[in-house]
Every structure is written in C-alpha cells, then in structure tokens.
C-alpha positions as CSV (number, residue, x, y, z in Angstrom):
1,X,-1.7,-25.5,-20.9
2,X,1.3,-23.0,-20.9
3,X,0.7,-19.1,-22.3
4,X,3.4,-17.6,-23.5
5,X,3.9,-13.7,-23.4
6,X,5.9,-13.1,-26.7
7,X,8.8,-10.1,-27.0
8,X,7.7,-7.7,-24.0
9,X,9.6,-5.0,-22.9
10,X,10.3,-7.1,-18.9
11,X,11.5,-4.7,-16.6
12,X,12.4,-7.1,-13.5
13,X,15.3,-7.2,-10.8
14,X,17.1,-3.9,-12.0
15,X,17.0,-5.1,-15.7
16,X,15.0,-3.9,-18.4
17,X,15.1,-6.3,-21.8
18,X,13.1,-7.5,-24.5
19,X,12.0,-11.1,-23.9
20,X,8.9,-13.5,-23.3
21,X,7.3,-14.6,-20.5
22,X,6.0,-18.2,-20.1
23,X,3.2,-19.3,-17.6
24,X,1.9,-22.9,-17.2
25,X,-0.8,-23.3,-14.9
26,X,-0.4,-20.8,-11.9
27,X,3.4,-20.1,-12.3
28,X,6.0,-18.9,-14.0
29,X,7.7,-21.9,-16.0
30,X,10.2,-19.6,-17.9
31,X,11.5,-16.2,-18.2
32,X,13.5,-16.0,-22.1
33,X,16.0,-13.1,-22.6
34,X,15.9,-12.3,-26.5
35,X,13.5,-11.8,-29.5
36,X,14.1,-15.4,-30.7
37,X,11.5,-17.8,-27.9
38,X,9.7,-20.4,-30.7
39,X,6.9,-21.0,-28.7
40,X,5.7,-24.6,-29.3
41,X,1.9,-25.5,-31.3
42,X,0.3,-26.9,-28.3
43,X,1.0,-23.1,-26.4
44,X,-1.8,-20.2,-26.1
45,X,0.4,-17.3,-27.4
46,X,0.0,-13.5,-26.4
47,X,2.1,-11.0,-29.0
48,X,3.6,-8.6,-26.1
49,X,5.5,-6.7,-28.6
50,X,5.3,-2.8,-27.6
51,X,3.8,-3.4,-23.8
52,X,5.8,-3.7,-20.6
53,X,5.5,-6.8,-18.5
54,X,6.5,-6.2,-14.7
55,X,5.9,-8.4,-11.5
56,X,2.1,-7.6,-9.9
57,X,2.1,-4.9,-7.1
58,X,2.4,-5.5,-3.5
59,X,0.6,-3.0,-1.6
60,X,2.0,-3.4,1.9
61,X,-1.1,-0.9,3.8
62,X,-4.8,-1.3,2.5
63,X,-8.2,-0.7,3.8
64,X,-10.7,-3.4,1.9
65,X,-13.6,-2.3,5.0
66,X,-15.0,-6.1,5.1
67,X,-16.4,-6.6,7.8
68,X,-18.8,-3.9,9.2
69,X,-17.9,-0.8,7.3
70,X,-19.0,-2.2,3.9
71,X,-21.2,1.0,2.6
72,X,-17.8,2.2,1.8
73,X,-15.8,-0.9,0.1
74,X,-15.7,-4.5,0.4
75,X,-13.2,-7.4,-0.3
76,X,-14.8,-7.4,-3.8
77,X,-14.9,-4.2,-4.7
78,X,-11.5,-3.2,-3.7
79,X,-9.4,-6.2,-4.9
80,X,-11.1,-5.2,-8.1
81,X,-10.1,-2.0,-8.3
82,X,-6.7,-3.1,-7.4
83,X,-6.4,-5.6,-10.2
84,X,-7.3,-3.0,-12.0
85,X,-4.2,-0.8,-11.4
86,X,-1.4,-3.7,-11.5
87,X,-2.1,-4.5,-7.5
88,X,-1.9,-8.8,-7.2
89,X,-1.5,-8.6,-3.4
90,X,-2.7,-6.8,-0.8
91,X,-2.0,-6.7,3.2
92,X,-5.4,-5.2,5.1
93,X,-5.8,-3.7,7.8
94,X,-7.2,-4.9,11.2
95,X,-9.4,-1.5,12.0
96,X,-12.7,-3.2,10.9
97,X,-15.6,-4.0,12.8
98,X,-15.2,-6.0,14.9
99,X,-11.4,-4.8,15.2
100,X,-9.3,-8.1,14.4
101,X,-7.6,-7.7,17.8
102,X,-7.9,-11.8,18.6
103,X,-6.8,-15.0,16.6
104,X,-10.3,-16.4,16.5
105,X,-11.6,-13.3,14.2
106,X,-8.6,-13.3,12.3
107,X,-9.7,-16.2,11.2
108,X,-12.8,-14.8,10.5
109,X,-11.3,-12.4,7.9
110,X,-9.6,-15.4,6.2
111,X,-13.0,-17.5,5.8
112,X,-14.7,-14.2,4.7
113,X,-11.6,-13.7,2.2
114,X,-11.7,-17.0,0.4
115,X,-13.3,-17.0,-3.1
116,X,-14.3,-13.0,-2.9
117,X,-10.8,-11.9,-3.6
118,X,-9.4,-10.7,-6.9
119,X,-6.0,-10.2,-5.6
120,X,-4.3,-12.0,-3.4
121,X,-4.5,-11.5,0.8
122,X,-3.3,-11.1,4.1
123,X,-4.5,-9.6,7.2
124,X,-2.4,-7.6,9.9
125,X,-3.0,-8.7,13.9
126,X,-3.9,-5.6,15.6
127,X,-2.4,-4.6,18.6
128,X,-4.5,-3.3,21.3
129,X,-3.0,-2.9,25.2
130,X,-4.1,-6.1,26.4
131,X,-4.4,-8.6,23.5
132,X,-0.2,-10.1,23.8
133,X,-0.8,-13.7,24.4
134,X,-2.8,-13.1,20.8
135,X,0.7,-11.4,19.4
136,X,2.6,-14.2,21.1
137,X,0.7,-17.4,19.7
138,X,-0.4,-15.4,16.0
139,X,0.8,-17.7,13.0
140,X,3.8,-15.3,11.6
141,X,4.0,-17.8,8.1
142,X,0.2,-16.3,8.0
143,X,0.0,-12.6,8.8
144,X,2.2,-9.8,7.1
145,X,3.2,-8.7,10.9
146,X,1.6,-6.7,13.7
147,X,-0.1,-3.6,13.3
148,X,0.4,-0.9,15.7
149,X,-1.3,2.3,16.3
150,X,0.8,4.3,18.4
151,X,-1.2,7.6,18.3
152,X,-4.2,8.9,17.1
153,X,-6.4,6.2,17.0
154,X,-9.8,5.3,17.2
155,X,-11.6,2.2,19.5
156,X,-9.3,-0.2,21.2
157,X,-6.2,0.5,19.2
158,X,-4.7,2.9,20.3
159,X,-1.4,1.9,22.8
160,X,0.2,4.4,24.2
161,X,0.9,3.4,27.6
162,X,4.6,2.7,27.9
163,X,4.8,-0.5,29.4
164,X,1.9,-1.7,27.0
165,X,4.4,-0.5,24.0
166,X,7.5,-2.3,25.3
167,X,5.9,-5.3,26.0
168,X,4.9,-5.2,22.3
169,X,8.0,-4.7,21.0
170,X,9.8,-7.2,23.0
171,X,7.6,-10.2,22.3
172,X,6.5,-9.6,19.1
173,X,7.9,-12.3,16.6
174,X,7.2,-10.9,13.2
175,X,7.4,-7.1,11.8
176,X,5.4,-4.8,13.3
177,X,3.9,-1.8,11.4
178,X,2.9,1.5,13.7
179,X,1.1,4.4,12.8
180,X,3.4,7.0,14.5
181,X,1.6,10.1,15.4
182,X,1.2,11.5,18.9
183,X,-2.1,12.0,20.4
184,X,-1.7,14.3,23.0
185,X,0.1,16.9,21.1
186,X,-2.7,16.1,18.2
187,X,-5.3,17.1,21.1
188,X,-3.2,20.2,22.1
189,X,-2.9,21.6,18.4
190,X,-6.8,21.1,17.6
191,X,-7.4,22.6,21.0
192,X,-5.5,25.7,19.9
193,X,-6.6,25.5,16.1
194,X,-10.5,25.6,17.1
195,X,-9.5,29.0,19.6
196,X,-7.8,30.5,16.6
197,X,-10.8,30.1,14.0
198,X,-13.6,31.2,16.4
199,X,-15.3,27.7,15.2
200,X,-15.6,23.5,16.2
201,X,-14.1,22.5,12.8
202,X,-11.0,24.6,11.1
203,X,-10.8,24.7,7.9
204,X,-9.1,21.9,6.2
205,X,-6.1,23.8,5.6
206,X,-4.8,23.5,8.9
207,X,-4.8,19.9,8.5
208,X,-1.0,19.6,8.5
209,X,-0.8,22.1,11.3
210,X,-3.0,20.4,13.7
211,X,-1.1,16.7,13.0
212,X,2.3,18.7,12.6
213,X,5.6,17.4,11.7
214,X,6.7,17.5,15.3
215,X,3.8,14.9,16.3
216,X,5.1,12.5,13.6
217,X,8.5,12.8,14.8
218,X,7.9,12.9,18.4
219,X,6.0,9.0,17.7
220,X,8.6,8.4,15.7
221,X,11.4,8.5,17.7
222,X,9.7,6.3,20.6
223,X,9.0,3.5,17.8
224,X,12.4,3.3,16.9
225,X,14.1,3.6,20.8
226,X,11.9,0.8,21.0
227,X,12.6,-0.9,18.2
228,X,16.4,-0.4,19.2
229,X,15.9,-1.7,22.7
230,X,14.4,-4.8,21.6
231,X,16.1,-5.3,18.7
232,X,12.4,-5.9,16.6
233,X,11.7,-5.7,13.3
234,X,9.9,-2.0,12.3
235,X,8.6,-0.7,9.6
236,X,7.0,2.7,9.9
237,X,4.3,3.5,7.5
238,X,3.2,6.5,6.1
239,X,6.2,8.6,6.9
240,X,5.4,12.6,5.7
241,X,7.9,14.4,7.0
242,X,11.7,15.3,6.2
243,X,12.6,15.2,10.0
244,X,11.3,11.3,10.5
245,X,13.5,10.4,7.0
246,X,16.6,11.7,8.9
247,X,15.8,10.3,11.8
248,X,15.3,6.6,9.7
249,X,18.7,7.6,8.0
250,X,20.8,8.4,11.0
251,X,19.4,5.4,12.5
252,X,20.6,3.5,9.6
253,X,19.4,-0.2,10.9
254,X,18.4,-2.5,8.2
255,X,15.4,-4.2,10.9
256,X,14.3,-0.4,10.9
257,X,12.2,0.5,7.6
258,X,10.1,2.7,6.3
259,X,6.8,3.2,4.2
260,X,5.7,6.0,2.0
261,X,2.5,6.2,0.7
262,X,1.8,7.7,-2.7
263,X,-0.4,10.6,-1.8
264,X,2.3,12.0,0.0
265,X,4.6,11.5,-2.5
266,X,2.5,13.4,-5.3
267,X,0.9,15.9,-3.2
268,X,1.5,19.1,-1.0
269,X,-0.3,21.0,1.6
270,X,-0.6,23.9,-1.6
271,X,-3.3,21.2,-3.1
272,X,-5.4,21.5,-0.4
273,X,-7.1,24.4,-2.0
274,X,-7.9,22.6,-4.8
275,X,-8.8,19.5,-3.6
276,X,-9.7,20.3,0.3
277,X,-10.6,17.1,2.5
278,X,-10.6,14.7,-0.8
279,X,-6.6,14.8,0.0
280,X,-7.7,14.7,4.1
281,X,-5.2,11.6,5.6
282,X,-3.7,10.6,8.5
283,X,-0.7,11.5,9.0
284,X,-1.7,14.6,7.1
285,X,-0.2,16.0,3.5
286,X,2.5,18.6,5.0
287,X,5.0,21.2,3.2
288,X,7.0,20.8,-0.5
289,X,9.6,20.2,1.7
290,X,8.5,17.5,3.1
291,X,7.3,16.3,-0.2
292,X,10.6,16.6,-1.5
293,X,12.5,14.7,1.5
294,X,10.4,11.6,0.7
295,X,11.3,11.6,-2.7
296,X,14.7,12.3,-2.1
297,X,14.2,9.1,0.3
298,X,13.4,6.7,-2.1
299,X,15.9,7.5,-4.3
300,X,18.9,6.7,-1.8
301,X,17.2,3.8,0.1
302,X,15.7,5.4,3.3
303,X,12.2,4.8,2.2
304,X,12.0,1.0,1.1
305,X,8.7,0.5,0.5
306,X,5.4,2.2,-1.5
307,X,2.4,1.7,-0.2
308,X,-0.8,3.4,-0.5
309,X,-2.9,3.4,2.9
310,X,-5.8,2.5,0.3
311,X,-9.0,3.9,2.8
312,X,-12.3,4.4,0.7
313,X,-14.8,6.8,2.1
314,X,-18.4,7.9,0.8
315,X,-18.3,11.4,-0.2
316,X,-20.4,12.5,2.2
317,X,-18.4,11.4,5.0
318,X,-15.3,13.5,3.3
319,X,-17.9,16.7,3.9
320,X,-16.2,18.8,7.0
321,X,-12.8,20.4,7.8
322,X,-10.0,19.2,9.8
323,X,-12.3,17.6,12.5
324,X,-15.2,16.8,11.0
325,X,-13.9,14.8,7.6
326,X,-13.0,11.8,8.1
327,X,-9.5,10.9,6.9
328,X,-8.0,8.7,4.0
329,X,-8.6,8.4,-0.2
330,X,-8.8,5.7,-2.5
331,X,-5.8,5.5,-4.6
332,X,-4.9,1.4,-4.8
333,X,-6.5,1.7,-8.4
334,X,-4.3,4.7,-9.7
335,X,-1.0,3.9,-7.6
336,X,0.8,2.0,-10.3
337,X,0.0,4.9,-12.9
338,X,0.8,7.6,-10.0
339,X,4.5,6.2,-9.6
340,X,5.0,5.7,-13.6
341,X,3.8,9.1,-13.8
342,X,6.8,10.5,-12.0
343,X,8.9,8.2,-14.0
344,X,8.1,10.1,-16.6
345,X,8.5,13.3,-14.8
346,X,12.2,12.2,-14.1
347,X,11.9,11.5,-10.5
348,X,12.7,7.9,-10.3
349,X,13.4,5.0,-13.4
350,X,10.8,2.3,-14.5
351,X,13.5,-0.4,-12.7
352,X,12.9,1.8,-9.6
353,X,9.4,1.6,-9.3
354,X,9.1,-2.3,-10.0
355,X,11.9,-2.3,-7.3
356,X,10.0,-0.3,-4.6
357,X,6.4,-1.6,-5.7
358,X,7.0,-4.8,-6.2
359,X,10.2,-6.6,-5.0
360,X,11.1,-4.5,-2.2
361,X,7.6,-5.7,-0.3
362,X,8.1,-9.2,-1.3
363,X,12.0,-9.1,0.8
364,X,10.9,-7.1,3.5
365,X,7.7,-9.3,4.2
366,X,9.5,-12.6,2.9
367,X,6.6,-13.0,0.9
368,X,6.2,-16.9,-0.6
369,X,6.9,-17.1,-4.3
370,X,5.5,-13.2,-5.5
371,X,7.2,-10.4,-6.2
372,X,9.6,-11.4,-8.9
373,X,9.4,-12.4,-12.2
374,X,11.3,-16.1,-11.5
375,X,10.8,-19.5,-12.8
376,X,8.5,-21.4,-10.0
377,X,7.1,-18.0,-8.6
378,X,3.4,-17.5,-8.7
379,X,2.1,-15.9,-11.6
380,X,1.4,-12.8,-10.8
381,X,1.9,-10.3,-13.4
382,X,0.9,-6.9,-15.2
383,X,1.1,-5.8,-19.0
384,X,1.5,-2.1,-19.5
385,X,1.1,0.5,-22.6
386,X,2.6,3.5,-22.7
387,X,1.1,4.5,-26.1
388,X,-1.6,7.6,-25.9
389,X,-2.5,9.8,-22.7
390,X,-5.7,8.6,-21.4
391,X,-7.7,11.3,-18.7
392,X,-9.7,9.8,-15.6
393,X,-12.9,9.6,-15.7
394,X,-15.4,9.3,-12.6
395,X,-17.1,6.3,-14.4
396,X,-13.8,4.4,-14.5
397,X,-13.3,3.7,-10.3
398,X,-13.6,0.8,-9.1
399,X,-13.6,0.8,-5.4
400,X,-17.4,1.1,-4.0
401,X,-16.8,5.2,-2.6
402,X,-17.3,5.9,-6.3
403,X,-14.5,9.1,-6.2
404,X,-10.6,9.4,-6.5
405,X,-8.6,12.5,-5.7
406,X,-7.2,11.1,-9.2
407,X,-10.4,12.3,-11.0
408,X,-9.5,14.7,-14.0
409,X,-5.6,14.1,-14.0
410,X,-3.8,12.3,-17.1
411,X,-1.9,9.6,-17.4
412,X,0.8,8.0,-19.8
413,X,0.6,4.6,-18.7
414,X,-2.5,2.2,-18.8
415,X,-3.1,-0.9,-16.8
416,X,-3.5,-3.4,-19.9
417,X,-3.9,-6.8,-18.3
418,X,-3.4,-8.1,-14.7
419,X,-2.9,-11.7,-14.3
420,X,-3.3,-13.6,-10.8
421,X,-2.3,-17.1,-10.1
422,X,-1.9,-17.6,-13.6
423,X,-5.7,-16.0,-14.7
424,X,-6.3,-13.2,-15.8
425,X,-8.6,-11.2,-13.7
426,X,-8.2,-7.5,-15.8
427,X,-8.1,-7.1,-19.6
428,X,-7.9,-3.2,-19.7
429,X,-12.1,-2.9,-20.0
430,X,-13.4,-5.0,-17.4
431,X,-12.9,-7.8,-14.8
432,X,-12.6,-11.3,-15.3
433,X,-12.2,-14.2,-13.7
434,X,-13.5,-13.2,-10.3
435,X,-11.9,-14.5,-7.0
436,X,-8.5,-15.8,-8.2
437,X,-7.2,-14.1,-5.0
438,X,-5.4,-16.4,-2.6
439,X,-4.0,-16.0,0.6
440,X,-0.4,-15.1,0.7
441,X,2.3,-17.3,2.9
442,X,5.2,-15.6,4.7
443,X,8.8,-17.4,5.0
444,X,9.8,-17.1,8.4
C-alpha cells in the first residue's frame, strides 16, 4: 500500500516548498514539488496541508543505559521518547555495563536491540588502552565509529597514555568520536575548588570552573595533533568552549569535525542558579561567551553536527554539587523543539536545522539510505505544527528518569507524527507501533 502525505510545507536539502510526500512500504517512492499530486483511489491519503514534513533526526551521541544501568532508561524507554521529539536514529554509547569494549558484547547490544527499538540503532566500539585488535577487526559498515574517552572518564575507558592514543588513531578505520577533557587538570581544579569552599563537594556553580575551558582545549588540541599525524577521521563531540571552535576553525580540515550538543547551545553558566545540577554535564555549561561562539559556529560551518549527549539520570542521583551529582540530562525528547525554538528566536533558519539535525549526521557517518527526504531512502520522517504554544509538562517525558531540564519552558513547535521505516511509531498523544527500530548500515 502507498500513503501519500498531501501539500506539506517539506523543508529538505536547503529547500523549503509546498509538496507531498509518497511512502510505499518502508521507503520513500516519491517526493512531488507543487499543490497539484492526484493521488490515486487504491492510496491511504494523509491531508498535510498547514504541517511541516522534514527528514527524521539523527542524533549522533545518546545514552539508551541497556544493559546494566536500566533503573535510569532502557532501549524502550528512550527510543520512545526520541520518536517522540522527531529522533528516527540513534548512535549509543558504549559506557554500559558491561562496557562494550570487545566485538563479542557488541554483539550483545545488537541481539538486545532487535525488536525493543522505536527508533532506529547503532552502537559505538569503545576504546579502552588495550582492546586494538577489537578496533582493528570491528565491522565499520556496522558501527557509527570508535568512541574515545580521552579524559575524565570512569572504568576502563579512559586512554590517556600517549602511546595507547596514537596507536588509536593510527589504526582506527572508521571515525572516531573523543570526549576531550583533561583529567589531571580536572583533578588539579577540584583539588583547589574543595580548599576554597572549606567542604568535599562545591557548590554546583563552580562546575564550569573545575572542568574549565583550558581543560577542554588542552584535550582538544592533542585529539587533533593526532588526528593530523595520522591523518584519521575526528569528530569531537560536545565542544563548549569558544577557544576549541577556533582551534577546529584554524585547523580547517574537512576529516576534523565537530559536535555540539543542544544544552550547550541553549544554556549558560547564569542558569545554574536556576536550575543547579539538573543542567550538571560533562564537559560542563561554561560562559555566554562560550555560548555564543557555538552558535556563531554553526552558523558558518565549524560545528557540523547537533547532537544531544542524551544521558538520563534518577533525580536522586542529580542530588549533590560539582562532585557528588552525577553528570548529564535528558533532552533527546525536546531537542527537535529546542533547535526550532531558536529558529524562531532568529538564531538559525528551519533549512538550517534540518541541515545540521538531520542531513549533516547522515554525510558525516555515510549513513545507508536516512537522512534525506529522496526517492528509495528509508522512510523516516517527522510532521510538525507550528500552530499554538504548548508548555511542558512533567507528565509528558518519556524517557524512564521521569524529569527534563525542559520542564516549565514553552514551545512553538509540536512533534505531530513520527514515522519509522514507513510506520508510524508517534501520533502526537501516544506511541504506536512498538519496535519499528532497525539497525542502521554505514557506507564505507
């Protein structure tokens, strides 16, 4: 059977027109310019007349928890609340439990994965100091890259020995993904910090002073002389500070990319008094200024990607300052509206954020057949209305933590329908259609 999306406003590749959309089975058959697409009788028609229709999200860096840290979020509960804010794929991250650090429990995540997804899926290889005949032999048509946690990390993960790092770098074969940060000077700050304040955990608010811009930078830098000397494929995520944007733009190498995450993007270190550790992330929420550069950085190009660093966390655990809280938010559910909400504010065009959100990841991961509204691509597709402001409610998340830094703000957009693989798994209520998720192929 073919559905056919009638006289939506598309927004795709740079182009915003009225036109339909038609879907038979789990792709895209057709993608009509115009206000005149006679659909035939035997067709399921939608009336798309007022909505937006753009390509489904690609969130690049997410934290579903499944395995082992469930009590805060699952592979069900969070592909749900990403279908539920435009999100059709999502890369996870390998600091689970067990760590997936080895091809036989990356495999593990894939069996767990199939028929609990809502959304579709990939898992990153982690990188540990000892696991490179993993990196070496790891399926790279299977795996969004290699993640790398270059600083301020917990378990096995953390690589910072220097010969450990190059070795990465030189025999990797696919992307590889750090988390730049650097631990000693991390160690140093805290040290200093917990002196200052007479106590074992400061207050919240020195968050951004403890993991300071010069720790970022300082990781930073070593990602990207490695990156040079090897000539590999990086893409930095998170980036929160001005000084790592100009270093990314002086460096001005198209294998060298970079990541920023919409919390940064939306907050500043100001909102820490209002929302204390709820807004508690690694790399921390620094200055307006910084704030400012990243914006200024996906405007002109530096900053290629928008992710989310998706990390749900009971409440409880959230309870602390800047040692004690743990760190990260859930925002995957909210990150469509958060980016459309600056479109409104001026900061960026509709085209923009499609481009960033949704083509930008496909290209950089060479994602199979997503990313793109296009005859033959998957089907994988969000309607949008922009009719009447709508205020979050605590009732209305998704993810299993039950919060959102989100909670109390208003937005202009709304999520209407989310369609994966040609079903559609959110109708603007509720979820349907559960695990229409499927894993995600990479062209390389």
């Amino acid at each position: 059977m073919r559905t056919v999306f009638l006289n939506a406003n598309i927004i795709n590749e740079g182009e915003h027109y009225v036109g339909s959309l038609v879907v038979e089975g789990d792709v895209i058959k057709e993608v009509v310019r115009g206000a005149d697409y006679s659909p035939s009788p035997e067709d399921e028609v939608f009336d798309a007349k007022g909505m937006t229709l753009i390509p489904g999200v690609i969130d690049d860096h997410v934290h579903m928890r499944d395995p082992g840290l469930t009590h805060k979020g699952d592979m069900v509960t969070e592909t749900c609340a990403a279908s539920a804010g435009g999100v059709t794929t999502v890369f996870d991250m390998p600091n689970v439990s067990p760590q997936t650090t080895s091809l036989p429990l990356l495999e593990e995540r894939y069996a767990l994965a199939q028929g609990r997804c809502q959304v579709n899926y990939a898992f990153f290889l982690g990188a540990t100091l000892n696991n490179i005949e993993d990196i070496e032999q790891a399926d790279v048509t299977r795996i969004p890259g290699i993640k790398l946690f270059m600083g301020s990390s917990t378990g096995n993960m953390l690589v910072d020995d220097e010969a450990a790092l190059d070795k990465v770098f030189s025999e990797s074969r696919t992307l590889i993904m750090t988390h730049c940060e650097d631990t000693n000077r991390i160690n140093a700050n805290m040290q200093k910090a917990m002196e200052a304040c007479g106590c074992d955990d400061p207050d919240v608010s020195q968050h951004p002073k403890i993991r300071d811009a010069q720790a970022c930078l300082m990781s930073t830098q070593l990602a990207v002389n490695l990156a040079l000397k090897h000539d590999a494929q990086l893409h930095v995520a998170h980036l929160s500070t001005e000084a790592e944007v100009e270093l990314l733009r002086q460096t001005s190498n198209p294998k060298i990319t970079g990541e920023a995450c919409v919390a940064h993007l939306i907050y500043t270190d100001a909102d820490y008094t209002r929302l204390g550790t709820r807004i508690k992330c690694n790399p921390a929420i620094k200055s307006e200024s910084d704030r400012d550069a990243l914006r200024k950085a996906i405007l002109d190009g530096t900053i290629t990607v928008i992710g989310t660093d998706h990390a749900p966390h009971l409440l409880s655990e959230k309870e602390g300052g800047s040692k004690k809280a743990v760190s990260g938010m859930p925002m995957i559910q909210f990150s469509l509206q958060s980016m459309l909400q600056l479109s409104d504010e001026g900061l960026l065009s509709p085209e923009a954020v499609v481009k960033l959100m949704c083509h930008n990841p496909a290209e950089l991961f060479k994602v199979e057949k997503r990313g793109f509204l296009r005859p033959g691509y998957k089907a994988d597709f969000v309607l949008l209305t922009h009719d009447s402001p709508h205020t979050l409610e605590k009732s209305e998340i998704l993810s299993r933590c039950g919060w959102s830094p989100r909670e109390g703000d208003t937005f202009n957009w709304q999520i209407s329908q989310t369609w994966v693989n040609g079903k559609r798994v959110w109708n603007g209520k509720e979820i349907e259609c559960m695990g229409a998720g499927e894993p995600v192929r990479f062209l390389r």
